[in-house]
C-alpha positions in Angstrom: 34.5 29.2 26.8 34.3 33.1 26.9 37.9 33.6 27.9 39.0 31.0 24.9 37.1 33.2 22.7 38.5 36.1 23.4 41.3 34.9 23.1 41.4 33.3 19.5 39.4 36.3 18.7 42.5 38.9 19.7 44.8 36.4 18.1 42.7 36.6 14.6 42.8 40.6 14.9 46.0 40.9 15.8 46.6 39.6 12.1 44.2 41.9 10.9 45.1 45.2 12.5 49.0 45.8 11.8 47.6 45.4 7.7 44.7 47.7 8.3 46.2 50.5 6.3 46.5 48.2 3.5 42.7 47.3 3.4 42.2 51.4 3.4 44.3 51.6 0.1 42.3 49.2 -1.8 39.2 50.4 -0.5 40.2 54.1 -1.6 41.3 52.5 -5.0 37.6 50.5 -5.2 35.9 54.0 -4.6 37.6 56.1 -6.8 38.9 54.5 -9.5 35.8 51.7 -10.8 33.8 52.4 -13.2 31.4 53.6 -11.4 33.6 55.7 -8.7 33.8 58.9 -7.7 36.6 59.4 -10.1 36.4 56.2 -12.7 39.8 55.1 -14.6 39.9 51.7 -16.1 43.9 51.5 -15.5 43.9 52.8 -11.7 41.0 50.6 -11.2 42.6 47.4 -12.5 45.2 47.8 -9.5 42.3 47.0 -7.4 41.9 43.3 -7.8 46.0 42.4 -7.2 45.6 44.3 -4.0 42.7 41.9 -3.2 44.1 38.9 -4.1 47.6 39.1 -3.5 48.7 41.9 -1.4 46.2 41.4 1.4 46.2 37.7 2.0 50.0 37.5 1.9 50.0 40.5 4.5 47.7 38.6 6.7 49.6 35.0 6.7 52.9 36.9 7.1 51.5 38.6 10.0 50.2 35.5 11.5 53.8 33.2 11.0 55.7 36.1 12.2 53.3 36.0 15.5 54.1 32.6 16.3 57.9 32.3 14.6 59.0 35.8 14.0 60.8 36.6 10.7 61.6 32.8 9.9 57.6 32.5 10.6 56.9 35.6 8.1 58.9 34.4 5.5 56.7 30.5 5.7 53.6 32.3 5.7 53.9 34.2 2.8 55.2 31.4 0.9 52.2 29.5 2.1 49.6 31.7 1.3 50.6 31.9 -2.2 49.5 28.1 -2.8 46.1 28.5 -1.4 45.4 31.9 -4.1 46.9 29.4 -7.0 44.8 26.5 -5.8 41.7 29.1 -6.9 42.7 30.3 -9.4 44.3 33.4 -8.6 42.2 36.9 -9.8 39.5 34.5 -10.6 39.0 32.6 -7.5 37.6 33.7 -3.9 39.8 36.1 -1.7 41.9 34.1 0.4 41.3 36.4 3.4 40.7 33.6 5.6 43.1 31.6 4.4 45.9 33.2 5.6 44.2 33.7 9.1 44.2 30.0 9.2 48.0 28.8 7.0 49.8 32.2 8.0 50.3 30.5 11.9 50.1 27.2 11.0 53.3 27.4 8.6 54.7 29.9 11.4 53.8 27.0 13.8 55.9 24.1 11.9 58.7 26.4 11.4 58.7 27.0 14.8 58.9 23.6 15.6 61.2 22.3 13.2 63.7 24.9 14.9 63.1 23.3 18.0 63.7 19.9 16.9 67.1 20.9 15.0 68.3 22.9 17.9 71.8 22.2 19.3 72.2 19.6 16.2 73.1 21.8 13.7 77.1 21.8 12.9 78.9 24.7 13.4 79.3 27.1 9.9 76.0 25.2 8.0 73.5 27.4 10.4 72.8 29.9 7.5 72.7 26.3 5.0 70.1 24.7 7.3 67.9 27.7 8.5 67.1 28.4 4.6 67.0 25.2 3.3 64.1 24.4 6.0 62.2 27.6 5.1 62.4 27.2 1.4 61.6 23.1 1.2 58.6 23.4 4.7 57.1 26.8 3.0 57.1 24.8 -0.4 55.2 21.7 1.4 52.8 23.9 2.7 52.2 26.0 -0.4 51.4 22.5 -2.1 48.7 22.1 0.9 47.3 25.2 0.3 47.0 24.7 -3.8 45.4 21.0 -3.2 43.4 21.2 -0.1 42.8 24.8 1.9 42.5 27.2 -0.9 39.7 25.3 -2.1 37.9 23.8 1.0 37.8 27.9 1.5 36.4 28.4 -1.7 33.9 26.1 -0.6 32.9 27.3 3.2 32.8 31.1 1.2 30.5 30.0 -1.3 28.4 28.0 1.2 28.1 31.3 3.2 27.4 33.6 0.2 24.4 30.9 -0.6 23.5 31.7 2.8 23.4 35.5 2.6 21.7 35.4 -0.5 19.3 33.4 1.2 18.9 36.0 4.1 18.7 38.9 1.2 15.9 37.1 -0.4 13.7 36.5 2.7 14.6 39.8 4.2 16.1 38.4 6.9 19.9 39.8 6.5 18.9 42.2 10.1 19.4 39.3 12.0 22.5 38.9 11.4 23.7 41.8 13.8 22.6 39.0 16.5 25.9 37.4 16.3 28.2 40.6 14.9 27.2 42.6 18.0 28.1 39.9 20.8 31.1 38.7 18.4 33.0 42.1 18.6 33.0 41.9 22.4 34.9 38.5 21.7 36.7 40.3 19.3 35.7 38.5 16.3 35.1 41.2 14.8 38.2 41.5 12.3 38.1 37.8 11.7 34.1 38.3 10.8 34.7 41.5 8.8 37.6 40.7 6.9 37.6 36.7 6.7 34.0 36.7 5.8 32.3 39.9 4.8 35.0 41.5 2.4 35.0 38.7 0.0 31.7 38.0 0.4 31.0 41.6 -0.3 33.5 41.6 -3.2 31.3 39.2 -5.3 28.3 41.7 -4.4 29.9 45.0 -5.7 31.6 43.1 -9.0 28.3 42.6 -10.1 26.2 45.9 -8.7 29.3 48.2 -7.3 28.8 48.4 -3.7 27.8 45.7 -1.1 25.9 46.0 2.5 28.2 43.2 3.5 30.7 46.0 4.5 28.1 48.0 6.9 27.5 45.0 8.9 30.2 45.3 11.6 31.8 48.4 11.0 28.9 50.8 11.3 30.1 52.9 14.6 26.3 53.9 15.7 25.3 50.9 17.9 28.6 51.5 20.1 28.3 55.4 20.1 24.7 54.9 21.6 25.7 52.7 24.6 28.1 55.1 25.4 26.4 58.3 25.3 24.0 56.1 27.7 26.1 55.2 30.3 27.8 58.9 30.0 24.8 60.9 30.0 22.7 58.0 32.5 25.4 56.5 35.0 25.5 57.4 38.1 29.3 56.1 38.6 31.6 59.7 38.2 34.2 56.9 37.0 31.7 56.2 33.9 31.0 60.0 33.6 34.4 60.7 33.2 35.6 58.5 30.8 32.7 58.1 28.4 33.0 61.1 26.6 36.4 60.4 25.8 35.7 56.7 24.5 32.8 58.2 22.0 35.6 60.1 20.2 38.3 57.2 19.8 35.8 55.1 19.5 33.4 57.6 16.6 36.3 59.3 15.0 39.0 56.8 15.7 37.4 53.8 14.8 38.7 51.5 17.6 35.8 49.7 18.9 37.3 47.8 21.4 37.1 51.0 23.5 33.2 50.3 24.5 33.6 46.7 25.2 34.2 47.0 28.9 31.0 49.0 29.2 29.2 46.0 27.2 30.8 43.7 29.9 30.3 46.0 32.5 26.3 44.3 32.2 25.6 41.8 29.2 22.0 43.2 29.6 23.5 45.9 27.3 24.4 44.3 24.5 20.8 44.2 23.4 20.7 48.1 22.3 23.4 47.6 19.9 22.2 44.5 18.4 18.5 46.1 18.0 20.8 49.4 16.9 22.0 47.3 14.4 19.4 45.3 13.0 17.1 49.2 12.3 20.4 50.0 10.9 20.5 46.8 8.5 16.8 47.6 8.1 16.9 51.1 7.0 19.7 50.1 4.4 18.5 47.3 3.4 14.7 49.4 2.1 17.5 51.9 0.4 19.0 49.6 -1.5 22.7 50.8 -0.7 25.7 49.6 0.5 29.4 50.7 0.2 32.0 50.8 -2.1 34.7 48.8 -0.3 35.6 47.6 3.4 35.4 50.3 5.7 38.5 49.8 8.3 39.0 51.1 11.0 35.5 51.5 11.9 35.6 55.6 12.0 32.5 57.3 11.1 35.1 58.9 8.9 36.3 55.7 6.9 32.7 54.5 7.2 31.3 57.8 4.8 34.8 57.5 2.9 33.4 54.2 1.2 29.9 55.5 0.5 28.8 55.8 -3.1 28.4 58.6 -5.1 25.1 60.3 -3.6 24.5 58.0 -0.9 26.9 59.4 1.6 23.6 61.3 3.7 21.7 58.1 3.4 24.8 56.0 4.4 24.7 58.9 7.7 21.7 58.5 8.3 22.0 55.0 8.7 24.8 55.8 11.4 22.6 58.2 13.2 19.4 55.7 13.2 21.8 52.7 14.9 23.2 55.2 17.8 19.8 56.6 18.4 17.8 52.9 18.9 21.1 51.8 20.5 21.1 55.1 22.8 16.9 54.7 23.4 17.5 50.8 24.4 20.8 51.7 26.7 19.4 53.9 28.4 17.2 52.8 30.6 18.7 49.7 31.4 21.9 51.8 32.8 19.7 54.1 34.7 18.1 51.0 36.5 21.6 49.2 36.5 22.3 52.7 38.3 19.6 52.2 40.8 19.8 49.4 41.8 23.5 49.6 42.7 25.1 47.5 40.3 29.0 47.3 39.9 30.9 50.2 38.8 33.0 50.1 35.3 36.1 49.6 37.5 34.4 46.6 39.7 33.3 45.0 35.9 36.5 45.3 35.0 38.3 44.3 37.6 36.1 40.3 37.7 36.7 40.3 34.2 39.6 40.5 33.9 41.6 39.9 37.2 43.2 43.1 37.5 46.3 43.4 39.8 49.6 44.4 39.8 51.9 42.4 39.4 55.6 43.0 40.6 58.7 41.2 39.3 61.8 41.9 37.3 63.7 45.0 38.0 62.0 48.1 40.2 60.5 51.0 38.8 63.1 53.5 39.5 65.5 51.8 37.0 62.5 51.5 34.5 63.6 53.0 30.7 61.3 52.0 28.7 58.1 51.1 29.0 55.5 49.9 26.3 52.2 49.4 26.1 50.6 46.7 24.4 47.3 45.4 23.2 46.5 42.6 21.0 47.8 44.0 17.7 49.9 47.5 18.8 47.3 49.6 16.7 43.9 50.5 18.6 44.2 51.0 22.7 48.0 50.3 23.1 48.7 53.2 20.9 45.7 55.5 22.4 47.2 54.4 26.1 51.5 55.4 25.4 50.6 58.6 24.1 48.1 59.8 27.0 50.9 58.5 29.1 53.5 60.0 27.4 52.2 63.5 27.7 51.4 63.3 31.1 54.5 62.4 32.4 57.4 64.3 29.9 57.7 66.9 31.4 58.6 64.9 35.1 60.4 61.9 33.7 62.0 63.4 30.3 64.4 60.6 29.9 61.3 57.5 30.0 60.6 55.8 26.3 56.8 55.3 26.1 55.8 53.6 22.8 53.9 50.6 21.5 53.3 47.7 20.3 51.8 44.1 20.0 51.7 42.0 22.7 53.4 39.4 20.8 55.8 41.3 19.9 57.4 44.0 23.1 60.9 44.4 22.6 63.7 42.7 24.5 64.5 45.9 25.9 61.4 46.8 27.5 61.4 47.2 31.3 57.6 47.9 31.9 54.8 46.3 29.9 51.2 47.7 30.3 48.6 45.2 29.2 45.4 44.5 29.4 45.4 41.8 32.4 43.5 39.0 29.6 46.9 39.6 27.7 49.2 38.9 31.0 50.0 35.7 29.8 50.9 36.6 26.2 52.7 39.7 27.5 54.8 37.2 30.0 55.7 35.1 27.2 56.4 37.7 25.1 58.7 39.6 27.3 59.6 37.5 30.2 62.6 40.0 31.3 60.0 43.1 31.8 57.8 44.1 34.9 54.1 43.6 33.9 51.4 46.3 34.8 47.8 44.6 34.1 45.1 47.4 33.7 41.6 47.0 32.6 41.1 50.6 31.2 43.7 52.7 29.0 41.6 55.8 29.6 40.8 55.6 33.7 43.0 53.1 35.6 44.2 53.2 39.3 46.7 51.0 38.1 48.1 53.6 35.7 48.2 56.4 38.7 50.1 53.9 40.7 52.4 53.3 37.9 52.6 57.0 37.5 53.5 58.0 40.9 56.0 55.5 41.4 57.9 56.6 38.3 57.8 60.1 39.7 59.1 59.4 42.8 61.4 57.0 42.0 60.4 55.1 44.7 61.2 51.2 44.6 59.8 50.0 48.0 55.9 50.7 46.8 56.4 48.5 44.0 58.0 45.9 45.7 54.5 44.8 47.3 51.4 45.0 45.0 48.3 45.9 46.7 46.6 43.1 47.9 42.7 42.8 48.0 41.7 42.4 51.9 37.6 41.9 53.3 37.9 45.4 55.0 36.0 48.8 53.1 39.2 51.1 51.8 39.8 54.3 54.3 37.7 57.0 52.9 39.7 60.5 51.2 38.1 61.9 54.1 40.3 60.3 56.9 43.5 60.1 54.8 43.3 63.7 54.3 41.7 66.0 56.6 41.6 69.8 56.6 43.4 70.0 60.0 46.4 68.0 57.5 46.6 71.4 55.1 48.9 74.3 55.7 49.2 77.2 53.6 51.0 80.3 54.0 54.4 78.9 55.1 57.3 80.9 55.6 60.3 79.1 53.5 62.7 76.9 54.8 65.6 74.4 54.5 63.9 71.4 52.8 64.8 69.3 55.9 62.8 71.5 57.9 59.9 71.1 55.6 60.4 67.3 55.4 60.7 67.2 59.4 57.8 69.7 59.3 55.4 67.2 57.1 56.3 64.6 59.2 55.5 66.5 62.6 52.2 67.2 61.1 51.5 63.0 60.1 52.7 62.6 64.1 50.5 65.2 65.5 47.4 63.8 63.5 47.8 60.1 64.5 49.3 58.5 61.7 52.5 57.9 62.8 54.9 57.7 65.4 58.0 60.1 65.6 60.2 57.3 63.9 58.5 57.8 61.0 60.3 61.5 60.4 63.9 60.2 60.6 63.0 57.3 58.0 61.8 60.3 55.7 64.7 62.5 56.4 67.0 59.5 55.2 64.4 59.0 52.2 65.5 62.3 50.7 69.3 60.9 50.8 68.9 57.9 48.8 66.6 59.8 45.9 65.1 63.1 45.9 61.4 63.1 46.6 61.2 66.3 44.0 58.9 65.8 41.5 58.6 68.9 39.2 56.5 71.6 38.7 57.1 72.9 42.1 56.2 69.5 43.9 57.7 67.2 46.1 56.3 64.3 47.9 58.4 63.3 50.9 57.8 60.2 52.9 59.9 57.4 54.7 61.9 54.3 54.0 59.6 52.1 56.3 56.3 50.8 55.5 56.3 49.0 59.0 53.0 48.9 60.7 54.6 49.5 64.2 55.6 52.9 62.5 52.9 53.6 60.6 49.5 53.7 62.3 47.0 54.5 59.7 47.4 55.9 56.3 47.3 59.8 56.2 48.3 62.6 53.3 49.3 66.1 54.6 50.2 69.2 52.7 52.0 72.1 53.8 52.0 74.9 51.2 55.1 77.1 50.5 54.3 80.0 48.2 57.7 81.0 48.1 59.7 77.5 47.6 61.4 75.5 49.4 65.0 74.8 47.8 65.0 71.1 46.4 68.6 70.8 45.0 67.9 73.2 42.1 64.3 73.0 41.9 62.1 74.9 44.1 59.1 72.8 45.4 55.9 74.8 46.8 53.8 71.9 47.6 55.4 69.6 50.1 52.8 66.7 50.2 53.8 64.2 53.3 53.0 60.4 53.0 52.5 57.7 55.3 50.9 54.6 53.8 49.4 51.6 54.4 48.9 49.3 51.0 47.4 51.0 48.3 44.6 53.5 50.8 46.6 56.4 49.6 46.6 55.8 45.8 43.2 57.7 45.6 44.4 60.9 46.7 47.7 60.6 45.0 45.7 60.0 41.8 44.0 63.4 42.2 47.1 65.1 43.0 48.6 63.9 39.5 45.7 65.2 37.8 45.8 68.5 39.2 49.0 68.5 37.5 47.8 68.2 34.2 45.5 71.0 35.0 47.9 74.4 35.2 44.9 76.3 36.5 44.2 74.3 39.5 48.3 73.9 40.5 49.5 77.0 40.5 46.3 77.8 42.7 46.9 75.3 44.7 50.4 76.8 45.6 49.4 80.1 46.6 45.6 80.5 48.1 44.9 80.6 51.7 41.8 78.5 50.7 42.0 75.0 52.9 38.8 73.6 51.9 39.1 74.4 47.8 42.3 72.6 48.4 40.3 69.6 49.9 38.2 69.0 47.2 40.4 69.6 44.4 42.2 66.0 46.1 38.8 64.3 47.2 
């Protein structure tokens, strides 16, 4: 039921998001320009309600038809739309918000299924006759079914939930409502909630008194900032430590909430400190009678303050600050005993959440050239994840295209799709042709070190066998890399020699038999093991477990260089592994690149055990 949730949930937002900019002009326009704005003009202002009744709703359906049908599906959705905001009356009726969540992918849908029907029956030369003809003559049934029967039944259902609200307003009892916002964001219902429901509901509010607490319900970015600056300042899990701080700024200044979910589902104990966060923050702004001007989106602390009225902006932060500190007071002691008591890590959450594994099909890394990541609607994580990406592997791999995108909608192109692993499905539908890489973090994911390191070696036979999940405890850093395995101060050599030199040292320390070295030499033929920035990362064409004993890292240091075609490689870091034991290690070798400091240190001192735990 959870998983369905989510799933219509991510579906409804991924309507929402692509338009979000849209939602921010109006809501700058409602701000500024009412009569009561910061800056009031009567003919700037009366752009406002076209934007609210037209422009949005149409966005929304066209987003939704073009999900399921493409452009044919925009084109029906837009149409469609229009029927519903006639059938109310246009400026004078209810938003159509929700709507066009629900007739944007339905007309998309019969589109979609008309072409199916027609397909391979259409004459040849009346293509271009038939594929408008259907459009124009389906989007003008469905309009009428919009005008007659689903612009008002929405009419209806909004003003049954206005009575409702009012209700709650009279009695006090409007807190409450954060019971169901909270746990619907993790479903990701919060777009559909905010949007289909609040905005219009909050438009009737500020017609009649200028701003409406209907739009500080769900976007209000204290109750998430609080969990997270528990599990950062509380956990005990380094994995937690080191991403938190990162999430509280995308997720404070960015506005993309989805970025403290997994720490929600991490333990559902949690999600009691940002309801409670909530509900004091509903409270407090409730007894100060203020509200905002228009829908705050995304959910930024910045955007959030944007729509406050004039001379409420410190109460509206204040409000902010109250919701992070109950949520932060609640959270935390629930993660320190969650901490205690040994409970799963963020990456363990993850991982039974959401099946994580990678999966390998469709052509091997090494011929990858572009690769896009994708969330639900292109905007929040996806776009987040290709840039950190991006920059961490330019300056290797110059020639790679990282972007992003929907997950409905990853170009034909695309040889490497990175999705969330609940989006595998929509991913493999969406681009059947590319290899998918399921991660359950954009910030701290084995998966994307994997990923990483195989682009930078090039190296198709790791791909060709995901790691598989086995009973036995995963070798310790300690055993694949031992201080005996670290050389520094190496005279330079041919880069053969240093190959057959790292393989020696794998030999002499039990990891593999002498085989191995020739299958490492012959390695180096087929694609240089050369990395960039002075490392290389040599290792053989056999993963066969008569070869290779155990899994084992060495490094030999040359402060000098050793000549690598053009390139001159100090580091030499031997491999020999088994599965995936070795991904650990290799994981903190890529992030000593990204730290200049630690690498060119790492190149020159004579220091064995620094070196050890920089990669442990």
């Amino acid at each position: 039921m959870k998983t369905a949730l989510q799933k219509f949930g991510k579906f409804l937002s991924a309507m929402v998001m692509p338009n979000i900019g849209a939602f921010i002009a109006w809501g700058f326009i409602t701000a500024l320009f009412i009569s009561d704005g910061w800056l009031p003009n009567a003919k700037l202002a009366s752009i406002q309600p076209y934007m609210l009744t037209y422009l949005l709703p149409v966005l929304i359906a066209a987003t939704g038809g073009k999900m399921i049908a493409q452009d044919r599906g925009l084109v029906m959705g837009a149409i469609a739309v229009i029927g519903c905001i006639a059938g109310v009356g246009g400026t004078e009726g209810q938003p159509m918000l929700m709507a066009a969540m629900i007739i944007g992918p339905f007309a998309g849908w019969l589109i979609k299924q008309f072409d199916k029907l027609v397909q391979d029956h259409i004459p040849a030369g009346f293509e271009m006759l038939v594929n408008n003809f259907s459009v124009g003559i389906l989007g003008m049934l469905v309009a009428i079914l919009g005008y007659y029967f689903i612009g008002p039944l929405m009419t209806g259902i909004l003003g049954l939930l206005t009575l409702g609200v009012n209700v709650l307003l009279k009695y006090g009892l409007l807190p409450l409502v954060a019971i169901f916002v909270e746990p619907a964001k993790v479903l990701f219902l919060n777009n559909a909630i905010n949007h289909g429901i609040f905005t219009p509901i909050g438009v009737e509010q500020a017609m009649e008194t200028g701003k409406s607490i209907m739009y500080m319900l769900e976007a209000n970015p204290g109750p998430g900032l609080g969990v997270l600056l528990a599990y950062w300042l509380f956990s005990k899990d380094k994995t937690i430590k080191d991403s938190a701080p990162g999430a509280m700024i995308i997720h404070f200044l960015g506005g993309i909430h989805e970025i403290y979910f997994p720490y929600i589902l991490m333990n559902p104990v949690v999600i009691v400190a940002p309801i409670i966060g909530n509900i004091c923050a509903i409270i407090f702004y409730s007894l100060m009678n203020t509200g905002l001007k228009g829908p705050s989106s995304p959910g930024s602390i910045i955007a959030f303050l944007s729509m406050a009225p004039k001379g409420d902006t410190l109460v509206v932060l204040l409000g902010v600050v109250i919701a992070a500190a109950v949520s932060f007071l609640v959270a935390g002691p629930i993660v320190r005993l969650m901490g205690s008591k040994g409970s799963k890590s963020l990456t363990d959450a993850q991982h039974q959440m959401q099946d994580m594994k990678v999966q390998a099909k469709g052509l091997p890394v090494i011929s990858a050239k572009k690769i896009v990541f994708a969330c639900d609607a292109g905007m929040g994580s996806s776009a987040m994840g290709a840039t950190k990406f991006r920059n961490r592997i330019k300056t290797i791999r110059p020639d790679l295209i990282v972007t992003n995108t929907s997950v409905d909608n990853i170009p034909a192109d695309c040889d490497i799709a990175v999705v969330q692993a609940i989006l595998a499905e929509r991913a493999e539908h969406s681009a059947p042709q590319a290899k998918l890489i399921t991660i359950s973090n954009f910030l701290t994911d084995p998966a994307l070190d994997e990923l990483y390191f195989q682009l930078s070696t090039g190296d198709p036979l790791l791909v060709e066998s995901p790691i598989q999940e086995s009973d036995t405890e995963p070798a310790i850093i300690s055993d694949v890399l031992k201080l005996e395995g670290i050389k520094t101060k190496l005279s330079s050599v041919s880069k053969e020699d240093a190959i057959t030199a790292a393989g020696e040292l794998l030999t002499e320390l039990g990891y593999v038999d002498a085989a191995y070295i020739p299958a490492m030499l012959e390695r180096e033929k087929i694609v240089t093991t050369y990395i960039g920035l002075g490392l290389a990362i040599p290792h053989g064409t056999t993963h066969d477990d008569d070869v290779i004993k155990k899994t084992g890292i060495v490094l030999l240091q040359y402060p000098d260089g050793i000549d690598f075609g053009e390139e001159k490689a100090q580091l030499v870091i031997g491999i020999a592994g088994m599965g995936g034991e070795h991904m650990e290690v290799l994981a903190k070798v890529c992030t000593a690149l990204e730290d200049p400091a630690i690498l060119e240190k790492m190149k020159t001192t004579d220091d064995k055990e620094w070196i050890l735990k920089q990669l442990s």
